[in-house]
C-alpha positions in Angstrom: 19.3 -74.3 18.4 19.0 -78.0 16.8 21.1 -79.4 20.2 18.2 -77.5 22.5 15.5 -78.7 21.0 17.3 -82.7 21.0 18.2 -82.2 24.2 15.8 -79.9 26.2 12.4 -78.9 24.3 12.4 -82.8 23.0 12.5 -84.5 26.0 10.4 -82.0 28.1 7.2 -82.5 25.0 7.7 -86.4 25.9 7.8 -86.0 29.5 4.4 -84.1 29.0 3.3 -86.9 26.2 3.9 -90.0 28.9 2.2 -88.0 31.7 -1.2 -87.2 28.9 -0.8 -90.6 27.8 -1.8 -92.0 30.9 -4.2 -89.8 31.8 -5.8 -90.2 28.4 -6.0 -93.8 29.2 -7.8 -93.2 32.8 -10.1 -91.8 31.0 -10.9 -94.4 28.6 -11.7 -96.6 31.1 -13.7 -93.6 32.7 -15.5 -93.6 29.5 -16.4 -97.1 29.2 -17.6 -97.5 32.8 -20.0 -94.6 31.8 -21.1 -95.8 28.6 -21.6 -99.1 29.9 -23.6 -97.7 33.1 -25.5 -95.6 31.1 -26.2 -97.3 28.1 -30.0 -96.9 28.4 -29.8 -93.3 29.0 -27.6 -91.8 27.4 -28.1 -91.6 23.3 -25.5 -91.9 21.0 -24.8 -88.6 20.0 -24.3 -88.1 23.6 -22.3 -91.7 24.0 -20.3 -90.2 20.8 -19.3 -86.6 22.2 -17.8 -88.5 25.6 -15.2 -88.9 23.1 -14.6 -85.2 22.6 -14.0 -85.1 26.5 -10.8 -87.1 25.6 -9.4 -85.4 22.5 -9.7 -82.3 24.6 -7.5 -84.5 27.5 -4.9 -85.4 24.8 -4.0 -81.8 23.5 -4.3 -80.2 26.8 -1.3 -78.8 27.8 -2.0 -77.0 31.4 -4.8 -77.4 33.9 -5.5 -76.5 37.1 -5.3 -79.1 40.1 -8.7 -80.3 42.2 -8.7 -82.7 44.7 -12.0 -83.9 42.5 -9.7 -85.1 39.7 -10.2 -89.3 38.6 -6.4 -89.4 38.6 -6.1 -88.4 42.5 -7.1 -92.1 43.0 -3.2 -93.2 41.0 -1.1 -90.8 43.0 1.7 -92.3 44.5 2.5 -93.1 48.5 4.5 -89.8 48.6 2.0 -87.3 47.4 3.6 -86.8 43.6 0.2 -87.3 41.3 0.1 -87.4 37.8 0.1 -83.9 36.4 0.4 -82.1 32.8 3.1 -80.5 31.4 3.0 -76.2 31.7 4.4 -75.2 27.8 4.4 -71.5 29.3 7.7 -70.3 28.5 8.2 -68.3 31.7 7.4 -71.8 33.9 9.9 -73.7 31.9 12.1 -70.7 32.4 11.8 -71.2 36.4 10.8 -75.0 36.9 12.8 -76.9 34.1 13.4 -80.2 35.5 16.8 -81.0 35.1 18.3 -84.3 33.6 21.9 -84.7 32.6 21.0 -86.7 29.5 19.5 -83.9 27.8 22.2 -80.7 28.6 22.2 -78.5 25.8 25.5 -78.0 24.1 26.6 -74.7 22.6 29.0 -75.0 20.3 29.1 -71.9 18.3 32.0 -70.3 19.9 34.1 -73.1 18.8 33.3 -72.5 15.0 35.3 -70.7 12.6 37.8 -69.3 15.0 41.1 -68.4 13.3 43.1 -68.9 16.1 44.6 -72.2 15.1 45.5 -73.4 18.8 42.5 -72.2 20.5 40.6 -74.0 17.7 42.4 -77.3 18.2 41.8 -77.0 22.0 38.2 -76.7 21.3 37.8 -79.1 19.2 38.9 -82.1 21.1 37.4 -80.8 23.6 34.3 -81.0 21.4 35.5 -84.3 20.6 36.2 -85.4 24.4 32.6 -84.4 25.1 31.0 -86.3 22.3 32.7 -89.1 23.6 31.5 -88.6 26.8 27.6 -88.9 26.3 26.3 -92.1 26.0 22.8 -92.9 25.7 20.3 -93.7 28.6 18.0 -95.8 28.1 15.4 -92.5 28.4 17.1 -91.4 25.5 16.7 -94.5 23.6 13.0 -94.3 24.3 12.9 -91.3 23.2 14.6 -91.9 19.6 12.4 -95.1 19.5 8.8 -93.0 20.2 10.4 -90.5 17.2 10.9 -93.0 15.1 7.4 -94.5 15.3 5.8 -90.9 14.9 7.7 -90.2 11.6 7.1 -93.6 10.2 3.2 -93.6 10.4 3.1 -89.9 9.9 4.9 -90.3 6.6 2.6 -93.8 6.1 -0.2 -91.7 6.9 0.6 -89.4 4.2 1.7 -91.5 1.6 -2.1 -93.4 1.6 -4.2 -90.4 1.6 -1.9 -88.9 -1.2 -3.0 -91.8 -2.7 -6.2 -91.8 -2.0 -6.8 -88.5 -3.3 -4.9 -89.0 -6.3 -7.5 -92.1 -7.0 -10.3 -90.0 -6.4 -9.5 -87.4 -9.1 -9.5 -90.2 -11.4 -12.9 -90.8 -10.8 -15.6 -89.6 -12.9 -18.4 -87.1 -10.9 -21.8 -88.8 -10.9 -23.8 -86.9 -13.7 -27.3 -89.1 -13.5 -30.0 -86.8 -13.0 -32.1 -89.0 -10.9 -28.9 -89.7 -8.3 -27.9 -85.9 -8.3 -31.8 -84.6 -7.6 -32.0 -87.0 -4.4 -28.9 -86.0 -3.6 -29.4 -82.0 -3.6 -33.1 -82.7 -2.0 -31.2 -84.5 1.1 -29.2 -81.3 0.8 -32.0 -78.8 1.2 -33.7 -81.0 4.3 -30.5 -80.8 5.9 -29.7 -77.3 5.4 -26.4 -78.2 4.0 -25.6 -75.2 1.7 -22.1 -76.0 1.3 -21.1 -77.2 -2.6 -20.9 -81.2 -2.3 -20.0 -83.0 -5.6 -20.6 -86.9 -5.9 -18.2 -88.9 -7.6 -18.2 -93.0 -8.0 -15.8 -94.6 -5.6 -14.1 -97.4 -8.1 -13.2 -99.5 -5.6 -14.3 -98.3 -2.3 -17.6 -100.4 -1.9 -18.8 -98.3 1.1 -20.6 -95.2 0.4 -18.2 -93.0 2.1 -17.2 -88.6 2.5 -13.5 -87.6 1.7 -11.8 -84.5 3.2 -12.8 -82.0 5.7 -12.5 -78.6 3.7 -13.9 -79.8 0.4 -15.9 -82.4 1.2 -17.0 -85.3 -1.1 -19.2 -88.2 -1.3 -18.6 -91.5 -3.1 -20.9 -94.1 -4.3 -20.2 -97.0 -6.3 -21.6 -97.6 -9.6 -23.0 -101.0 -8.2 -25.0 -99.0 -5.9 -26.4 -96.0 -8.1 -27.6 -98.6 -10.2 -29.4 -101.1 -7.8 -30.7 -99.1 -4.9 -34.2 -97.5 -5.1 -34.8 -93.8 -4.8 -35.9 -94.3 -1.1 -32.3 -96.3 0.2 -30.4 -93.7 -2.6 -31.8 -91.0 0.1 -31.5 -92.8 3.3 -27.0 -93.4 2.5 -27.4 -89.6 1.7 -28.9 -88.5 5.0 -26.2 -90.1 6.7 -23.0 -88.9 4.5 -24.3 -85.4 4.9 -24.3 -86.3 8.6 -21.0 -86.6 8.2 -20.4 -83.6 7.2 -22.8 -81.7 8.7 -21.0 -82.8 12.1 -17.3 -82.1 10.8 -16.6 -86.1 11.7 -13.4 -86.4 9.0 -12.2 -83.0 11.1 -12.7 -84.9 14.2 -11.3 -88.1 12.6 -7.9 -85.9 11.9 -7.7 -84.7 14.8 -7.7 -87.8 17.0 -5.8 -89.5 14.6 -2.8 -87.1 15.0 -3.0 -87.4 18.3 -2.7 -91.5 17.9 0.5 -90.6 15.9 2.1 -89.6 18.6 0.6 -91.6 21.2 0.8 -94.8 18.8 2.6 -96.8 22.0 -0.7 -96.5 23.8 -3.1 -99.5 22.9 -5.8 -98.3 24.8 -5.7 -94.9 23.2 -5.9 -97.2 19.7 -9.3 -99.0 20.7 -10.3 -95.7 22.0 -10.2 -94.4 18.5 -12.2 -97.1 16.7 -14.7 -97.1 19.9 -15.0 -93.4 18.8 -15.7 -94.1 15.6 -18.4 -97.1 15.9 -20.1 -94.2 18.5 -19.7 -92.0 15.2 -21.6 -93.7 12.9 -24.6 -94.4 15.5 -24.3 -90.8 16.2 -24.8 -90.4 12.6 -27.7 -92.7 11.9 -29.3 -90.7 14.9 -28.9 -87.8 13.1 -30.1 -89.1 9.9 -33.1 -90.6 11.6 -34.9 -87.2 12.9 -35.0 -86.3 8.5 -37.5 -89.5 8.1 -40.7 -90.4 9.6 -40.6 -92.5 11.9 -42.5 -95.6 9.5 -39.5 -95.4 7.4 -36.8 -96.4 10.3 -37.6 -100.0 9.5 -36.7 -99.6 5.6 -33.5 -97.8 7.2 -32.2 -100.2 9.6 -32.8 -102.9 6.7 -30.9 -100.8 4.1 -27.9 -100.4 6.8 -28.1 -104.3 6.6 -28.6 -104.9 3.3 -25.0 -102.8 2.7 -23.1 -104.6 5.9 -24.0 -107.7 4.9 -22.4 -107.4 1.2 -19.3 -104.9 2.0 -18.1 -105.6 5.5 -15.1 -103.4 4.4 -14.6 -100.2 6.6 -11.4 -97.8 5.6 -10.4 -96.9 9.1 -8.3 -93.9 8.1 -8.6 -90.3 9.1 -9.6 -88.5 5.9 -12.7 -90.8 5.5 -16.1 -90.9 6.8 -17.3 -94.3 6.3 -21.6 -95.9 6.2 -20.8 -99.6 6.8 -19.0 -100.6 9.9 -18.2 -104.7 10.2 -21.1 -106.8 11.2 -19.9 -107.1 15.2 -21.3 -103.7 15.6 -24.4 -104.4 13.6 -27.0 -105.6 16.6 -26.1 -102.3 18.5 -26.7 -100.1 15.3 -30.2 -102.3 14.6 -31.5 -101.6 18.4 -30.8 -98.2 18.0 -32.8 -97.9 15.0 -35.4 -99.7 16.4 -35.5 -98.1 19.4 -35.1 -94.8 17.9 -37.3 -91.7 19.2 -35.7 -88.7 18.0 -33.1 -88.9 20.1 -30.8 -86.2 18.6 -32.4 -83.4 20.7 -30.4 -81.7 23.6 -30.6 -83.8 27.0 -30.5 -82.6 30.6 -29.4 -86.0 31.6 -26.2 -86.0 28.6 -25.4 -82.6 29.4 -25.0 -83.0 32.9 -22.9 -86.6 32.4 -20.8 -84.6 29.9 -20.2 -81.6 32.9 -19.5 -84.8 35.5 -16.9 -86.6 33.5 -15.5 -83.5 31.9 -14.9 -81.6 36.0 -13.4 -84.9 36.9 -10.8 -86.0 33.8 -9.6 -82.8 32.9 -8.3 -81.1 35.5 -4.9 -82.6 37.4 -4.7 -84.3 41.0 -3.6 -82.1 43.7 0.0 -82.9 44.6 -0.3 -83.1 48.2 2.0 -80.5 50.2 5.3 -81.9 52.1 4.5 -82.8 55.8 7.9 -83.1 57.1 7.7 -81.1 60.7 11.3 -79.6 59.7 12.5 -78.5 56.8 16.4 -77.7 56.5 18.3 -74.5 54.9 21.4 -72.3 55.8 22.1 -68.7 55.8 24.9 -66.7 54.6 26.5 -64.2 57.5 29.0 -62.3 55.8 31.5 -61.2 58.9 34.9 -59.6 58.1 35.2 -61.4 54.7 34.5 -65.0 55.7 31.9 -67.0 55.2 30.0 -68.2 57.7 27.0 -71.6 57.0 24.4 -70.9 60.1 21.9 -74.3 59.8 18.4 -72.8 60.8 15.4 -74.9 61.1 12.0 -73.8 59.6 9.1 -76.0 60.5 6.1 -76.2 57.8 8.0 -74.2 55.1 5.7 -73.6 52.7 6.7 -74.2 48.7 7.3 -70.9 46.3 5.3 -70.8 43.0 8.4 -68.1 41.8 11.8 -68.0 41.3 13.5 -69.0 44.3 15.0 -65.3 45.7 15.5 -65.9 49.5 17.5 -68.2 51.5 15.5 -71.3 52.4 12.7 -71.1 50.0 11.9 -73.8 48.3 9.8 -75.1 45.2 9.1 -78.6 43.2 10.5 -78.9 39.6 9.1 -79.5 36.6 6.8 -83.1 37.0 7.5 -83.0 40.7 10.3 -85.7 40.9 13.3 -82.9 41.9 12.8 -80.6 45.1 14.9 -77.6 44.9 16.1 -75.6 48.1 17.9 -72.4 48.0 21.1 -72.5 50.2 23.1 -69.4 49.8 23.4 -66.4 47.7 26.1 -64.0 46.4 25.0 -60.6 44.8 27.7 -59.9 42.3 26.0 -56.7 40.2 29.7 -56.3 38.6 30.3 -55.3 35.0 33.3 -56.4 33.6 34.2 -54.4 29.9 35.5 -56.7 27.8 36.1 -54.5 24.9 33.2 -55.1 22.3 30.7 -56.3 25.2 29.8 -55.5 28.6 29.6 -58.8 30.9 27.8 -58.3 34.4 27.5 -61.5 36.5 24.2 -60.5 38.5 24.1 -63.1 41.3 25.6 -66.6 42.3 23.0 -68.5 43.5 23.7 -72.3 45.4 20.6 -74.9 44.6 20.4 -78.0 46.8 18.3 -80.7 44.8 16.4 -83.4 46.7 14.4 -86.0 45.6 16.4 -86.9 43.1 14.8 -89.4 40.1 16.5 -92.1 39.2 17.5 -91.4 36.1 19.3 -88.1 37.2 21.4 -90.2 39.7 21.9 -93.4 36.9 22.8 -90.4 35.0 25.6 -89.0 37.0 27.2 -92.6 37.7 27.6 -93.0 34.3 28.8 -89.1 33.2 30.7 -89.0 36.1 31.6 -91.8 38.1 29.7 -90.3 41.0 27.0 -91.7 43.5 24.4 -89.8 44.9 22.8 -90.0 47.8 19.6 -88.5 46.6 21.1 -84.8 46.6 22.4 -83.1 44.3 24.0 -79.6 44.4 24.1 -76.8 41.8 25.8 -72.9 40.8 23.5 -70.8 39.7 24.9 -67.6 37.7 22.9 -65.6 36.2 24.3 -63.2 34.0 24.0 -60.4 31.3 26.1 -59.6 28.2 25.6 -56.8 26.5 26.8 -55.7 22.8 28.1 -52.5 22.4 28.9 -53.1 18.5 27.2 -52.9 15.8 28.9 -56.5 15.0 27.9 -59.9 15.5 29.5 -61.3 18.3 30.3 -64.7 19.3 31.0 -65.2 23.1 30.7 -67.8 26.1 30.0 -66.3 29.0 31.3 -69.4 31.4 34.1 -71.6 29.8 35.5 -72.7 32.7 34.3 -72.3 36.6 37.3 -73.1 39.2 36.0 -73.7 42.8 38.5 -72.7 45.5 41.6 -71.9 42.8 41.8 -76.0 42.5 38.3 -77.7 41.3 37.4 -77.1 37.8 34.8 -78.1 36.2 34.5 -77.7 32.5 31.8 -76.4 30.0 30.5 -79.7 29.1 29.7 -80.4 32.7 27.4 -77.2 32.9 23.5 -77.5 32.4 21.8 -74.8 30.6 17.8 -73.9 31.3 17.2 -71.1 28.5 17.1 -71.0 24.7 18.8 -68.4 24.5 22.2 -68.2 21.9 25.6 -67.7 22.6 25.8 -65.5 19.5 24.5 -61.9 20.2 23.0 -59.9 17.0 24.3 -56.2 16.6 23.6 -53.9 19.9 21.5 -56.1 22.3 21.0 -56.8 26.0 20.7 -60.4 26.8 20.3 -61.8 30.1 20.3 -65.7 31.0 21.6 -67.9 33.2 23.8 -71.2 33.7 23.3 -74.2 36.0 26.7 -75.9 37.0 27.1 -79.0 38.9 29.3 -79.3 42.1 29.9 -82.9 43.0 33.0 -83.2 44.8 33.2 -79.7 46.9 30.3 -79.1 49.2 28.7 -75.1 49.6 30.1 -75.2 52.9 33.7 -75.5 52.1 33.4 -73.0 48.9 34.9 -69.9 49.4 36.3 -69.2 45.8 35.2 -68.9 42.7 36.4 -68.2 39.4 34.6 -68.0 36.2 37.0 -68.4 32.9 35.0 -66.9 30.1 35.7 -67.4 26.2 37.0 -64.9 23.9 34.9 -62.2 22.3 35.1 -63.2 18.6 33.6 -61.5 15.4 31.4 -64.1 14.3 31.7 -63.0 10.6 35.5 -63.5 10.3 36.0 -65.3 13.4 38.3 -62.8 14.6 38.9 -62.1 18.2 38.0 -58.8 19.2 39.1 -59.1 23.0 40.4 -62.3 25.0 39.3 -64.3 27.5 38.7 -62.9 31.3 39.0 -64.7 34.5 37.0 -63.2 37.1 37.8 -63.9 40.8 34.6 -63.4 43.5 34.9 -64.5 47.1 32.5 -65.7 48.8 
């Protein structure tokens, strides 16, 4: 299970991560232009929730496709746009992309056998296969991008533990006057949630902590020189804070920049986002005062920017001060301020425009190649016979590829996979504590090949391929008749006209699915096998070599191997 999520459910998440990534980034840029365009129109609480637009972008992991989609414009010569990732099961069950640095290995046939000279073939075959792989250099991306992630998640950790673990040190602000002003800014807020004060030692900004349990810290340098008035005004805007869920938000977007934390753009994103927060705030706090006191509120933002230009830029904080770069914009806004918190037609429908356009995918354009290749299979006294057949405008499948010549793209698009012949087996073989049927052989022509797949065979294999690749399908079912755990491999070896064999480590598996089946169960699955020196036209052979059936418990073997003959 730990080998297919390495080697399949890993890779596939950071296939889908690059693809968001980018995206994400488009829309930055979409962002920007529109904030920039629209400065004068649009508020900042409506400036500020253009940046919800993208964490919704980031964690999206399926949309639908519109030829009205921003990224339509980066689509590639051939017609292969950017699109997302589909995490349904069933899609990755029929459209796995397939790369041969990532095949799943399933070893647990080879553990604990008691058969001393079955075991020792096993293992160095184990052995052989290990040193076999070497890493691509998409692997060594990939162990680099999970590297970063677990480094500044476990950083991330580490200083808020800390931070929290300060705070309970700190003594809860009992001054009557401080707590009164605070529990009136409360009640004009209709903030019924229990908010305790504490002083923030060190942390010179006035400033809310956690999500859940909110708190808000003031330093003892500011309970004892700020007036009742600017006591109230830093209230108003903590408890905008929280009455907005902005350290929830800040969570959110900062997990997201722990796994994206190769992106720059997605890092100035998030402290855009949060300079657009804290305007968003002071709008918010601004429609609690009248409008004579947004001069002594601009000044009081001043008067704590000028002395603590500090600003704790991490997710579990909500921070008052910002540094002094953004300090004109924040003093316009004041001054310009007109209760601009209240619902806009204009924001709204800016919101709807960038939201129809960023987060849906670009339409793929459809293949416009006037013929379109595939063979048939015309079964006549035993032999098989290859009839080419031509099909002009052949549209793509959506499904599980079932007839000959249908067609369908692969996972992000790169692979196209055709359909060239089929063999219905339906044949159940009793192997004593289990029931093997082979259901069908299926032969998959890829085209369009990335370049990885074909760096990928050249260095497995020794192979070069010219942008085609074919495979052997066999889907299969195994059923335990026991009441035992069994261990069994359904495909150990596959020999292609009694002389070709290609071995397990070769094979490429598409499904989760374990070679160890629990008590009485009915499993079906299937394996993808790589033919690179016989072509489907001159098969007319197979044989599939499957394992023993062992007890997994002891290891025993309750019935040997079977070799299974099928012409084609």
């Amino acid at each position: 299970m730990m080998d297919m999520f390495i080697n399949v459910y890993l890779p596939h998440f950071f296939n889908w991560l690059i693809e968001t990534s980018i995206m994400a980034s488009i829309l930055v840029v979409l962002i920007l232009c529109v904030k920039l365009l629209f400065r004068n129109q649009l508020n900042p609480r409506w400036q500020y929730l253009l940046w919800m637009i993208l964490i919704v972008r980031l964690l999206l992991p399926w949309s639908f496709s519109s030829t009205y989609s921003i990224y339509s414009i980066f689509s590639n010569g051939n017609g292969t746009a950017v699109t997302s990732f589909y995490s349904s099961k069933e899609h990755m069950k029929e459209s796995t992309n397939i790369d041969y640095s990532k095949v799943a290995k399933e070893d647990s046939f080879v553990a604990g056998s008691t058969q001393v000279a079955k075991e020792n073939k096993k293992q160095s075959r184990n052995s052989a296969n290990q040193n076999d792989e070497t890493f691509s250099f998409y692997t060594i991306l990939i162990y680099i991008w999970l590297t970063g992630v677990i480094i500044l998640g476990f950083t991330t950790i580490i200083i808020n533990r800390r931070l929290l673990h300060f705070i309970k040190k700190q003594p809860i602000i009992t001054d009557q006057r401080i707590v009164t002003i605070f529990e009136n800014c409360k009640k004009s807020m209709s903030v019924q949630q229990k908010i305790p004060l504490f002083f923030a030692g060190n942390i010179s900004s006035p400033t809310v902590v956690g999500f859940i349990r909110p708190k808000v810290l003031l330093s003892g340098v500011h309970s004892k020189v700020l007036n009742e008035q600017q006591l109230r005004y830093i209230f108003l805007h903590e408890l905008a804070h929280i009455k907005r869920k902005d350290v929830g938000v800040n969570w959110v977007m900062y997990g997201l920049l722990i796994l994206n934390w190769f992106n720059p753009i997605l890092w100035y994103a998030y402290s855009c986002m949060r300079e657009d927060q804290e305007l968003a705030c002071d709008s918010l706090a601004l429609t609690y005062i009248n409008s004579e006191e947004q001069l002594a509120y601009g000044h009081t933002i001043i008067s704590l920017l000028e002395h603590y230009s500090n600003f704790y830029q991490i997710p579990s904080l909500a921070n008052l001060s910002r540094n002094k770069k953004t300090l004109k914009r924040r003093i316009l806004m004041i001054k310009k301020f007109k209760n601009s918190y209240r619902w806009s037609v204009f924001g709204v429908a800016t919101l709807i425009a960038v939201s129809s356009i960023s987060l849906v995918n670009a339409r793929v354009d459809k293949p416009t190649n006037a013929m379109n290749e595939h063979t048939e299979l015309n079964e006549e006294k035993g032999k098989t016979e290859v009839v080419q057949l031509s099909v002009k405008n052949s549209e793509p499948t959506n499904g599980p590829l079932k007839e000959i010549g249908q067609w369908k793209f692969l996972g992000d698009g790169f692979n196209k996979a055709t359909l060239i012949k089929i063999k219905n087996v339906d044949k159940t073989y009793d192997m004593g504590a289990i029931k093997f049927t082979i259901k069908s052989i299926n032969f998959v022509q890829l085209t369009n090949l990335p370049e990885f797949t074909v760096k990928r065979i050249k260095e497995k294999h020794g192979k070069d391929l010219n942008d085609e690749l074919n495979l052997i399908d066999i889907s299969y079912k195994v059923e335990n008749t026991t009441d035992k755990d069994i261990v069994f491999y359904p495909v150990d070896t596959l020999t292609i006209n009694n002389k070709t064999q290609i071995k397990s480590k070769d094979f490429v598996f598409q499904t989760s699915d374990s070679q160890t089946f629990i008590n009485k169960v009915v499993d079906e699955s299937y394996i993808l096998i790589p033919t690179l020196e016989v072509p489907f036209s001159e098969i007319n052979t197979i044989n599939i070599n499957t394992s023993d059936v062992l007890n997994k418990e002891n290891s025993t073997i309750l019935n040997p191997s079977k070799n299974i003959g099928i012409n084609l």
